[in-house]
N, C-alpha and C positions, 0 to 999 in steps of 0.2 A: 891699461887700467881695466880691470874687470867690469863690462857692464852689468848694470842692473834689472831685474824684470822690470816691466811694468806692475804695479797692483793694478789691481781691476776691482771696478765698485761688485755691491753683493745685488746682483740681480733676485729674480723669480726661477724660482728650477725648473718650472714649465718653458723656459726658452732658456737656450744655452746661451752660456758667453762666454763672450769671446776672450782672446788671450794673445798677446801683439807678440812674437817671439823675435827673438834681434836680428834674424834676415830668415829670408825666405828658406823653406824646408827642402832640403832633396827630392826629398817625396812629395809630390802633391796630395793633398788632403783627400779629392775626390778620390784618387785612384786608392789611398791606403783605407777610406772608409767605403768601396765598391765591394759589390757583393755582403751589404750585411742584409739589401733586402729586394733583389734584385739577384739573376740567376749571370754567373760570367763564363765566359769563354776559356775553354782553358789553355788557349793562349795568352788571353788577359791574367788572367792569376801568376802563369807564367812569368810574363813581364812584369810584376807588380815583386817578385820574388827578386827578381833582379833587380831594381830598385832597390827595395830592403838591403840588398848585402851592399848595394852601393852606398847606401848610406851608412853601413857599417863601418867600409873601408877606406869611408871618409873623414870617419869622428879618428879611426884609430890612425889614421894621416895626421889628423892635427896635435893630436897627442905627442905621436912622435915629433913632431916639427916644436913640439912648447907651448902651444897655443890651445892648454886646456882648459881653460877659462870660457873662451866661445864653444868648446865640444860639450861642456858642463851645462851652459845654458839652452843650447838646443835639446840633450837629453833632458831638463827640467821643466822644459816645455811641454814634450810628450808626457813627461811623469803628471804634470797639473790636468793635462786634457783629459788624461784615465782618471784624475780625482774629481772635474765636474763629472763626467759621467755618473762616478760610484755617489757624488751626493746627489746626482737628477734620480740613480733610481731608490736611494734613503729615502727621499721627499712625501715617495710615491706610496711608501709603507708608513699607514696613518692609522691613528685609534680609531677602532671603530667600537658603536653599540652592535649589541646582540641581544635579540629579542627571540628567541626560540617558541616555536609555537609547536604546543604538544597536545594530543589527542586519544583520552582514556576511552570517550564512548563516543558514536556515533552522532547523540544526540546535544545539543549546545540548550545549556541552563539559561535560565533569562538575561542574569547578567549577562553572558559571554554575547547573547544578540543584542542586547545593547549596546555594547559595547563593540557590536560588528555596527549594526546601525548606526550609531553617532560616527563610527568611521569613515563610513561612508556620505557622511554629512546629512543624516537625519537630525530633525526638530528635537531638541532635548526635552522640550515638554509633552511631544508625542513621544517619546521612550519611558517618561515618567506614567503618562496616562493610559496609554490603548493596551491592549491586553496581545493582541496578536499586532506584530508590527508587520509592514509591508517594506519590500524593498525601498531604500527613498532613489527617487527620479528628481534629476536636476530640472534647474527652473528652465520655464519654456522658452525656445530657440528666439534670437530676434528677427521678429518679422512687420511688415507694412501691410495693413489689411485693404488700404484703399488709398488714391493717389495722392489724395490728400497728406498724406504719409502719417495719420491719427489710425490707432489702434483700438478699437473698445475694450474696454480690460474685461468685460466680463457680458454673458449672455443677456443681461438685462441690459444692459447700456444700447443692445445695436436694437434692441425690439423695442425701446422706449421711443413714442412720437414726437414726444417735446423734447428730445436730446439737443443741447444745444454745447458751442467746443467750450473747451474751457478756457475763461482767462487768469492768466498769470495774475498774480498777485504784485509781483512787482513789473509795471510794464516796463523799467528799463532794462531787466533782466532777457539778454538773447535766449528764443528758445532752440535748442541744441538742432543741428542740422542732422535730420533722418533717411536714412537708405531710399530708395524709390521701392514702390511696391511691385509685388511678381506683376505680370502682365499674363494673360494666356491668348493667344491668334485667337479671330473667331471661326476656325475652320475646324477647330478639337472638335472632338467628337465629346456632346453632352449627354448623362443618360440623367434625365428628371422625374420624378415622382414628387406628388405633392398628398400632402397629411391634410386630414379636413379637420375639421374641428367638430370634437362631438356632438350627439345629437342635444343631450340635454341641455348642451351652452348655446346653441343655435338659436336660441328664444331670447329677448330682452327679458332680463332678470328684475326691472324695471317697470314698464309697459307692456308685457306680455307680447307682443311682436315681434315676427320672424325679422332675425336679422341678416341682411346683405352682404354679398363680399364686394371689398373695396378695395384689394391688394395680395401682396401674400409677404413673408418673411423670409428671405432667401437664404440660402448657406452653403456654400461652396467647397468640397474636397477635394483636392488635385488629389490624383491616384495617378503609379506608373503600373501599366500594361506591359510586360515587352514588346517594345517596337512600337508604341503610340504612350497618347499621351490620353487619358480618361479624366473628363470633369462627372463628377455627383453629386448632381443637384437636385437637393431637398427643398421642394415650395410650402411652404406654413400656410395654410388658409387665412386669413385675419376676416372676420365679422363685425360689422358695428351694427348697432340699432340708428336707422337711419329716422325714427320719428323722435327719437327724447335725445338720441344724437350723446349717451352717455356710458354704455353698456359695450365693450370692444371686447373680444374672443380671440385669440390667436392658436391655431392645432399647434400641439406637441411634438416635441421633433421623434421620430420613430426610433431613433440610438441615441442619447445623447452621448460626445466624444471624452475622455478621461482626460486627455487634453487639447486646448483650444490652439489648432494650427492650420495655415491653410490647405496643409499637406500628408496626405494619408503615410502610416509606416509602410505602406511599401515602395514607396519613393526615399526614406529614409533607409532602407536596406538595401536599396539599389545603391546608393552610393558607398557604403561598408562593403558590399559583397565584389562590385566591380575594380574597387580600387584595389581590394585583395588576391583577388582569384583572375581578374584580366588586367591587372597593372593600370587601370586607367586612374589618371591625379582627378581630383575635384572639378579643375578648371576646364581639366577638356571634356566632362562630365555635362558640364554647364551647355558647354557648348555644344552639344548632342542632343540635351533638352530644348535648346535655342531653334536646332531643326526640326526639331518634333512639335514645336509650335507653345511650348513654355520658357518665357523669357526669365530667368530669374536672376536675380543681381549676383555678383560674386562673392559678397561677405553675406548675404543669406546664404547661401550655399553652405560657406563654411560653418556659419552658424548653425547648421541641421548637421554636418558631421561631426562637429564638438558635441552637441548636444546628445547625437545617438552614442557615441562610445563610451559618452559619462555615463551614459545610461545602463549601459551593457559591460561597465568595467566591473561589478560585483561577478558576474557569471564568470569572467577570464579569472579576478583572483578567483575565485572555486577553481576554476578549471586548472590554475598555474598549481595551488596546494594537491589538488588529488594527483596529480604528474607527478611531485614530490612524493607523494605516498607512494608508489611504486617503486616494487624490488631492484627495477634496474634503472636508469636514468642517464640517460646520454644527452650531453650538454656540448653546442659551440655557438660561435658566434659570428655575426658579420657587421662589416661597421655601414657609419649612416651618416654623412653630413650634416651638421645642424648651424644656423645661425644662432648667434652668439656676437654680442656688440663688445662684448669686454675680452675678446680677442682678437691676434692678430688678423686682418683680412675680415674678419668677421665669421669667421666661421670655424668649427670644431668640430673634432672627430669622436662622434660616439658608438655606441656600439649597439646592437637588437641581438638577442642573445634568445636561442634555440633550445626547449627543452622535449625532450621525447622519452615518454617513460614504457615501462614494459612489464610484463608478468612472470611470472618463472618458468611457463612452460613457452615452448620452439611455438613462434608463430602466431606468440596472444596480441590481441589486439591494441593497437596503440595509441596514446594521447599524446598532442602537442599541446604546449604554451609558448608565451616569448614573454620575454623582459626588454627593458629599455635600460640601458644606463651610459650617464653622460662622458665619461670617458673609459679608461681601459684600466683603473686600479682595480686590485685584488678588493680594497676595502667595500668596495661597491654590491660586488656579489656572494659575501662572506655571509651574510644574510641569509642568501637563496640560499646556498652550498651547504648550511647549518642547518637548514629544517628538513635533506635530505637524508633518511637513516638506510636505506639502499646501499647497493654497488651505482657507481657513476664513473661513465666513460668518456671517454676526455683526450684531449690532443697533448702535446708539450708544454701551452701555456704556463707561463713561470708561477703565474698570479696563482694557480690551483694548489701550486707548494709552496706560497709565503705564509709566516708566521705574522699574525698580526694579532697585540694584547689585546682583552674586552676589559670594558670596566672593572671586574673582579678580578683583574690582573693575571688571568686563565688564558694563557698560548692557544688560539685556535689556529688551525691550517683549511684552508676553504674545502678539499678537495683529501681527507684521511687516506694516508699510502695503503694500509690495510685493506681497505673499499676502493680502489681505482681502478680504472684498466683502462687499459692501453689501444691505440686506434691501428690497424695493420694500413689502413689506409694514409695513414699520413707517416710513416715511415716509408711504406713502399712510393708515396710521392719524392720523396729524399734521393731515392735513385734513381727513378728516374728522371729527376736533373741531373745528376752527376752524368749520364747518358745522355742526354742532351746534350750537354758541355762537353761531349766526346770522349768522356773516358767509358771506353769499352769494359773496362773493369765490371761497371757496374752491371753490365747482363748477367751478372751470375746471381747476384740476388732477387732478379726481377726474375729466373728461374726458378729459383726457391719459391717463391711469395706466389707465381703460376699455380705452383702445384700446391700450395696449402689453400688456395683457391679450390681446386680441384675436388679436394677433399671435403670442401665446405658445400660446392655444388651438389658432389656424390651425395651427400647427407640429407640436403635438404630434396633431393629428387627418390630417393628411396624413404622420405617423411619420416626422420628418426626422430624418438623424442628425446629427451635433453641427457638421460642416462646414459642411453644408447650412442648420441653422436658426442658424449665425453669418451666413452670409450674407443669409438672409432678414430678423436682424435690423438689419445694415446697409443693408438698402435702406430696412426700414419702419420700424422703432422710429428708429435713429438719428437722424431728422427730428423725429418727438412727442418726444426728449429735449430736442431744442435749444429749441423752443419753451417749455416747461418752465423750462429754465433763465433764458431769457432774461425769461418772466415773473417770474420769480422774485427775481431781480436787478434789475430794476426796482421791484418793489413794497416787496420787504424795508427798503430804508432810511425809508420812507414810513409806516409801520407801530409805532403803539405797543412800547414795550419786553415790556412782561408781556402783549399781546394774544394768545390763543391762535393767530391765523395769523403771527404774528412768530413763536412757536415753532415753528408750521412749517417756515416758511421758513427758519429756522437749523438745523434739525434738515438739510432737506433740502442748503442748503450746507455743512454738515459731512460730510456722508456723499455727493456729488457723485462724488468719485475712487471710491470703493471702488463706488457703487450702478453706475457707466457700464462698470468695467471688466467685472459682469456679459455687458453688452453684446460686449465686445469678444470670447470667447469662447466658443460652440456648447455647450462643457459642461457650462458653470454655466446655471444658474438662476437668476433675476432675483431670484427672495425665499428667504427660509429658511420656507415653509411647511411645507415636510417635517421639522423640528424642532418646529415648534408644535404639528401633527397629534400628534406622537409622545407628546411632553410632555404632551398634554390628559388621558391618561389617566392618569398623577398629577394632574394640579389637578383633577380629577372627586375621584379617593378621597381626596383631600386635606381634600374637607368632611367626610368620615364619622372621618376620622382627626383631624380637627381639631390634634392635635401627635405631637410625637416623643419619650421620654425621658429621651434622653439625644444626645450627638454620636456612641455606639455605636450606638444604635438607627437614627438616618439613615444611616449609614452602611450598615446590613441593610440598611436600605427600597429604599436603591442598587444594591444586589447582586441581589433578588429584583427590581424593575422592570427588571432590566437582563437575564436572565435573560427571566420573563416577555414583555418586551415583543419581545423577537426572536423568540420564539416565534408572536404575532401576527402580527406582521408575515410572516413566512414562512408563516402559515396552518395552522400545524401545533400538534398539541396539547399546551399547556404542561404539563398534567398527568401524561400518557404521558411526557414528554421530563422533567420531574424527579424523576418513579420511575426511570426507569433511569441519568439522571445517580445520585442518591442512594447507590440501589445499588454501580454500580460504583466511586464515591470511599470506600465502606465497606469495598467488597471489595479494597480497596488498587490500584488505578487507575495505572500508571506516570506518572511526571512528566512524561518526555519524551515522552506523549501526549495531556497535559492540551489539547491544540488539537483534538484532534477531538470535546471530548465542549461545542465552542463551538456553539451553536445550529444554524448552519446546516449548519457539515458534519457534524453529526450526523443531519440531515435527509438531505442528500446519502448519506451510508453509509445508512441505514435505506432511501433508495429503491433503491438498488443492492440489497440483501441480499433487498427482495421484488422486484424481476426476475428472481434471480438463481434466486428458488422456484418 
C-alpha cells in the first residue's frame, strides 16, 4: 500500500519546518546542505558527490525491483524542502512605503523645518510660535542629585531655605524606588570659585545695614579630564541682614548650564567617542570611572548614552542624506546581535549597514554614515537605496536586485543595474577559497586579479586623474579582463555544482556587467575597499559589544559610529568635535543650521576661525 506524507501544520516562514519523510534519507541533510555557508574541503564535496549518485542508484534500484511508490515519496520529499525554501524566500519580499526625499535648493522653507523639527520630536506649539527653531534635545538624562534619591526639578527649588519634601497626596500610594545617586571619592581633585554677590545687594534694602555671610549655595559639575576625574565647584555667596533678619541676597551663578545635570558634556562624549573609536561597552566605561574615583550607578550611565545620541541623532541624519548626495556611494554591511524576546533563544540577527560616499574626482574626500536595520530584508533598505541618485557600489547581495511594489504599484529595485558596480574584491575573495579548498585551478585568476591590482597601484602612484587612469585602464586591464572571462566560461560548465570554484565562477558571472563597468570609468574604483576599511571598526568593537538591546539601541550604535567615524577619517578629534556639537544642540542650535555642525564642515569652519587668530 502506498504510504502517505505526513501534512504538516502552516508555520511562521522565519523558522523552517519540518517535513517527517518515510525513512531516513541516504544522504544526510548536514552533508547535502554543507557548504552553503561555510568554505569545504574538496575532498568533502568530493564525497558528498558520491553520495548523490548513491542515492541515484538507489531510487533507480527500486524502480526496477517495483517498488516505486517508496522511490516517489522520497523524491516528494526533496521536491517539498526546495518549496519551503522558495516560500521562506516569497515571505521575505514585502510591500513596502516609499518616501523619496528630493532637494531643489539648498535652502529648506519653513514648512519643510517644521516638519524636520516635529520629526524630530519638537513641541508643536513651538513650531507654531518661534520664528527661528532650534534643534529639539531630548528630555534630561535620569539622574539622583543627592542620597536621598529627591531631585530638585528646577534652580529655585535647591536655593529656597524653607524647601520642605513633598508629600504624596495619597499616603497609600508607594512611592516608586529610585537609582542611588553618583557618589564622587574625596580625593578628586576640586577646582572652586565662589561669586559674591553684588555691591549694590550687599546693603539691607530694608534697614540700610551691611549684610553678613551666612553660607554659600553650592553646585557641582563633574567634568572628565583625560586620565582624572575634575569636580567644578561653583560657591554663591548668600547674604542676609542679620538685624531685621529679612533681606537675603544670593550671588549669581557665573554661567548658568542650558541643561541641569550633574555632569559636564565632556563626560557625555567620552562615552560616544570611546565606545566608538576604542571599542570600550558602557559597562567597563563605568568601571574605569569607578577607578578614577566616580562611582556612578549603571543605568545612569546608560541613561547619559541614550540621552547623548538622541541628541546628536539630527547631525547623523544630515550626515547619512549628504552621503547619499554623492556621485558615488558604496554600501555594505555587517550584522549585530540584538535581544529580542519574541524570538527564538532570544536573540536576532540584525544588520549596521556602511555607507561611504565620494566625489568624482581620484581621491576626494570621503564621508561615512551607518544605518541600523533589524533584519536582512531588501524591504528594509529600499528606502536608503531610493534617495540615492549616484553610481553605488555593492557586493552580490540578492536584496540589491529584488523587485519590491510601492503603494503606486511602481516596481522599485533597491540598487538600479544601470547605476551598480561591481566589487573586485569579493570576487577575488571567491577564489581564493576555491584555493584554499585545494583546487589549484584557482591560481590562475588570483593572477589575473594581481595584475589589475598592479595597474591600479601604477595609477594611483603616478597621481592620474580619473580621465587619465580610464584610459590607462583601457589599454591594460581591459585585456587581463578578457582573459578572465574567457577562462571562466570555459571551465564553469565543467565544474561540480557545490564545488567551491563553481561558486566562484558563478559569483564572478553574476556580477561580470556591474565588476567591467568599474573599468569603463576613471572615477570608480574597481572594489568597495573603502567601505570595508570603514566598517572594520564596528566588527573590531562588535567582539567586546558582543549584542545590542534592543532595535533602539542599534539604532544609537548607528548615530555615534556615524558621528565618530568621520571624525577619523578627517583626522580630527572626535572628542573635541562632540563637546562642542553637545554643547551647542543644548544651547538650542537653529535648524536651518543643523549642516554645519556635520563633521567635516565643522572641521572646515574650526580651520578658518584659527587662521583667522
Amino acid at each position: 500500500m502506498r504510504r502517505k506524507l505526513k501534512k504538516q501544520p502552516n508555520r511562521s516562514a522565519s523558522k523552517a519546518r519540518s517535513f517527517v519523510a518515510p525513512g531516513p534519507l541516504p544522504v544526510s541533510v548536514d552533508l547535502l546542505t554543507a557548504g552553503v555557508q561555510v568554505e569545504l574541503d574538496a575532498d568533502l564535496e568530493l564525497d558528498r558527490q558520491r553520495r548523490a549518485e548513491a542515492l541515484k542508484a538507489k531510487l533507480t534500484r527500486m524502480l526496477a525491483q517495483g517498488d516505486g511508490a517508496a522511490a516517489i515519496d522520497q523524491m516528494m520529499s526533496l521536491m517539498l524542502e526546495m518549496e519551503r525554501t522558495n516560500d521562506r524566500l516569497a515571505w521575505r519580499v514585502l510591500l513596502a512605503n516609499r518616501y523619496r526625499f528630493g532637494r531643489s535648493t539648498e535652502k529648506l522653507s519653513r514648512d519643510e523645518l517644521k516638519q524636520l523639527y516635529l520629526v524630530f520630536g519638537g513641541d508643536a506649539a513651538v513650531a507654531e510660535t518661534q520664528v527661528e527653531l532650534p534643534v529639539p534635545a531630548p528630555a534630561e538624562p535620569e539622574q539622583i542629585d543627592d542620597a536621598s534619591g529627591a531631585a530638585p526639578e528646577s534652580e529655585a527649588d535647591s536655593e529656597s531655605e524653607d524647601a520642605t519634601p513633598a508629600v504624596s497626596a495619597d499616603p497609600k500610594k508607594k512611592r516608586r524606588k529610585r537609582v542611588r545617586s553618583i557618589q564622587v571619592a574625596p580625593d578628586v581633585e576640586r577646582n572652586e570659585r565662589t561669586s559674591l554677590v553684588p555691591e549694590e545687594e550687599r546693603v539691607c534694602a530694608l534697614c540700610g545695614k551691611e549684610k553678613k555671610a551666612f553660607g554659600c549655595v553650592e553646585h557641582q559639575l563633574i567634568t572628565w579630564v583625560p586620565a582624572k576625574i575634575v569636580v567644578e565647584v561653583e560657591r554663591r555667596e548668600k547674604l542676609a541682614c542679620q538685624s531685621c533678619r529679612k533681606d537675603v541676597s544670593v550671588a549669581p551663578r557665573s554661567q548658568a548650564p542650558n541643561v541641569v545635570r550633574k555632569v559636564d558634556a565632556s563626560l557625555l562624549a567620552k562615552l560616544v567617542d570611546e565606545k566608538c573609536a576604542l571599542a570600550l561597552p558602557v559597562d567597563r566605561q563605568r568601571r574605569e570611572l569607578a577607578r578614577l574615583g566616580l562611582d556612578v550607578p549603571d543605568k545612569t550611565l546608560q541613561s547619559y548614552w541614550g540621552y547623548t545620541t538622541d541628541l546628536l541623532e539630527p547631525i547623523a541624519v544630515a550626515t547619512l542624506s549628504e552621503v547619499f548626495g554623492s556621485s558615488i556611494v558604496g554600501a555594505d554591511d555587517s550584522h549585530l546581535k540584538t535581544l529580542d524576546k519574541s524570538r527564538k533563544h532570544g536573540v536576532s540577527r540584525a544588520h549596521l549597514w556602511c555607507f561611504v560616499g565620494s566625489g568624482d574626482t581620484v581621491g576626494s574626500p570621503e564621508s561615512v554614515a551607518y544605518g541600523f536595520t533589524p533584519s536582512w530584508d531588501a524591504t528594509e533598505i529600499i528606502d536608503w537605496f531610493s534617495a540615492i541618485d549616484g553610481f553605488i557600489q555593492c557586493d552580490g547581495y540578492a536584496g540589491y536586485s529584488r523587485e519590491i511594489e510601492d503603494d503606486d504599484g511602481q516596481t522599485l529595485v533597491a540598487v538600479p543595474p544601470e547605476r551598480r558596480l561591481g566589487c573586485g574584491m569579493h570576487i577575488r575573495s571567491k577564489f581564493h577559497a576555491a584555493l584554499l579548498a585545494k583546487d589549484g585551478r584557482a591560481s590562475i585568476p588570483l593572477k589575473l586579479f594581481a595584475d589589475l591590482y598592479k595597474v591600479e597601484d601604477d595609477c594611483k602612484a603616478r597621481g592620474l586623474d580619473a580621465d587619465a587612469r580610464g584610459e590607462e585602464r583601457r589599454r591594460r586591464s581591459a585585456p587581463l579582463l578578457d582573459v578572465l572571462d574567457d577562462w571562466v566560461d570555459k571551465l564553469h560548465p565543467k565544474l561540480l555544482p557545490k564545488s567551491p570554484l563553481r561558486r566562484a565562477t558563478t559569483y564572478a558571472i553574476n556580477q561580470r556587467l556591474f565588476f567591467r563597468r568599474c573599468f569603463d570609468d576613471g572615477r570608480f574604483e574597481i572594489d568597495n575597499g573603502r567601505v570595508e576599511r570603514r566598517i572594520r571598526l564596528f566588527a573590531v568593537a562588535r567582539r567586546n559589544f558582543l549584542f545590542t538591546g534592543s532595535a533602539r539601541g542599534g539604532e544609537r550604535l548607528a548615530i555615534a559610529f556615524t558621528l565618530v567615524d568621520n571624525c577619523l577619517a578627517l583626522g580630527i578629534e572626535p572628542h573635541r568635535y562632540l563637546v562642542d556639537a553637545i554643547g551647542k544642540i543644548e544651547a538650542g542650535w537653529p535648524m536651518q543650521r543643523l549642516s554645519e555642525l556635520i563633521p567635516h564642515r565643522w572641521a572646515t569652519q574650526q580651520s578658518a576661525e584659527k587662521r583667522s587668530q
